[in-house]
N, C-alpha and C positions, 0 to 999 in steps of 0.2 A: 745800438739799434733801438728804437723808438718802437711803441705796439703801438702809437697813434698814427691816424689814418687822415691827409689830410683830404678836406673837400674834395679836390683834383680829383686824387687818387680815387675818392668815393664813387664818384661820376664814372670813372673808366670802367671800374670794377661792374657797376649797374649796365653800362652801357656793353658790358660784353655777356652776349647772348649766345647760347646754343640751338638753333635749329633742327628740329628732328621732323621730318614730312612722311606721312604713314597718308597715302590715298589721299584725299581731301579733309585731312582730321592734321590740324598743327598745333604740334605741342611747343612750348618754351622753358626751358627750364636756366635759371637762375645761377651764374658760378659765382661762391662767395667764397675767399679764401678761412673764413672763419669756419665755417660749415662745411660740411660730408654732402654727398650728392645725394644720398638713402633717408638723409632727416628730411628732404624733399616728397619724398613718395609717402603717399598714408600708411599707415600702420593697420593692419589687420584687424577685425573684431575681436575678442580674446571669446573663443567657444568654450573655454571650460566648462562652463554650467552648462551650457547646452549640450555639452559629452557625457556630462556625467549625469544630467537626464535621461539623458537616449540607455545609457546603460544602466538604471535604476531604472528605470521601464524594461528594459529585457530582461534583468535578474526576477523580475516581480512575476513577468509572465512566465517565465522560466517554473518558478517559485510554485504558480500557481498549477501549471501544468502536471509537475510533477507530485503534488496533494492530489491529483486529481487521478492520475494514473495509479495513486496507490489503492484510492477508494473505491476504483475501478477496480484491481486486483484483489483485494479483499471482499466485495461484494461476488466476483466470480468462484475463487477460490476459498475463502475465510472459514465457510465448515467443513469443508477440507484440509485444512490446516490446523484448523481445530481439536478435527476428532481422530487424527492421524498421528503416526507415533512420534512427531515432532515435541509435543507436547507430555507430560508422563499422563499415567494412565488414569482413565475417570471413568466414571459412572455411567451407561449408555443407558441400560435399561434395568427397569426393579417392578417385581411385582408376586403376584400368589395365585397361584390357580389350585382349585380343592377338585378331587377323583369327581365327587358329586355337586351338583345345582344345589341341593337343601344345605350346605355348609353354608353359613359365613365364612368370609376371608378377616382376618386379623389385623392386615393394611386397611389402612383407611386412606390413602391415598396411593398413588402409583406410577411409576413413571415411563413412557411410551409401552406400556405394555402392549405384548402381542397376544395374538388371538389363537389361546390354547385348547386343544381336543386329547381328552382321555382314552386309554384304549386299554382293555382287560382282556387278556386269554388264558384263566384257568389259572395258573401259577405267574405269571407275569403281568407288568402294567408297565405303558408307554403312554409318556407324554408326548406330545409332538404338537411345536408353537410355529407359529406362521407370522411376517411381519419385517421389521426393518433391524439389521445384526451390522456390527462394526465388521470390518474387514479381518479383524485380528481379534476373534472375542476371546473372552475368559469366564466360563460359566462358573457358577458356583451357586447349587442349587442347597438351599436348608430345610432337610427334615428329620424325620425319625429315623430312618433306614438307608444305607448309601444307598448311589445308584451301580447299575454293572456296568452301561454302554452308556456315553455320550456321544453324537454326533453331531455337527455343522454341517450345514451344507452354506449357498448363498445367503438365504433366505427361510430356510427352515433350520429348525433344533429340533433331536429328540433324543430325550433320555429315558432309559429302560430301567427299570427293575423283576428281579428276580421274585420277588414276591406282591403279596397285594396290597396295594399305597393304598389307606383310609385315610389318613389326614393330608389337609393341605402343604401345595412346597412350594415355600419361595424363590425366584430365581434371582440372583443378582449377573450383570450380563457388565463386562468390564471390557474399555473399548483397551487394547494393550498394544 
């Protein structure tokens, strides 16, 4: 058997056609014994790149949403987060308040301090500070003499002694 083709044959081969009628739209397509009827038909654009655009665009916005969502949550919640027992325990508030006006205070600086009122009856002296306290405080006041009573409330402290407080006391105020 010969794979050579002669003329003749070439002719019959061209001249056999397949008619396919779709409405008024004729298509013809070509039979070659050499060839597949599918090498006929176009071949598709290859979308790769344009897939892997379209998802390297959604991962980005994705990306960015979710930075976005966190700065959101850190701006609503973040000193909250903060100053809460997530975190170990730190410093809320420090400062010094003296029985009397004519003392100097020994701090030279101070941190959110509150706004403290002395109170004297006879054998006893009460401090009681007004102002912003952690949720979970930890007082720890430094002076010459304990105290007897401390109490928290929301927003107020006050600490008592049994005798009469002349020098000044410092509080350090620990968020825990």
């Amino acid at each position: 058997m010969s794979s050579t083709v002669s003329d003749d044959e070439r002719e019959n081969m061209l001249d056999t056609q397949i008619e396919m009628g779709q409405d008024e739209d004729v298509r013809t397509f070509e039979i070659d014994d050499n060839r597949h009827l599918l090498d006929k038909v176009p071949k598709k654009i290859n979308k790769r790149w344009s897939s892997m655009l379209g998802k390297a665009c959604v991962l980005s916005v994705a990306g960015v949403l979710f930075i976005l969502m966190l700065v959101e949550l850190w701006s609503d919640y973040g000193t909250a987060i903060s100053t809460q027992t997530l975190f170990p325990p730190k410093v809320h508030n420090v400062m010094e308040s003296c029985p009397t006006k004519d003392m100097s205070t020994q701090l030279s600086k101070m941190y959110n301090a509150l706004k403290c009122e002395w109170g004297h009856n006879g054998t006893t002296s009460t401090l009681t500070c007004d102002g912003s306290l952690p949720k979970h405080p930890m007082v720890v006041p430094y002076g010459t003499s304990p105290y007897y009573d401390l109490s928290v409330d929301d927003d107020q402290l006050c600490l008592t002694w049994h005798s009469e407080i002349t020098e000044c006391v410092r509080l350090v105020i620990w968020s825990i």
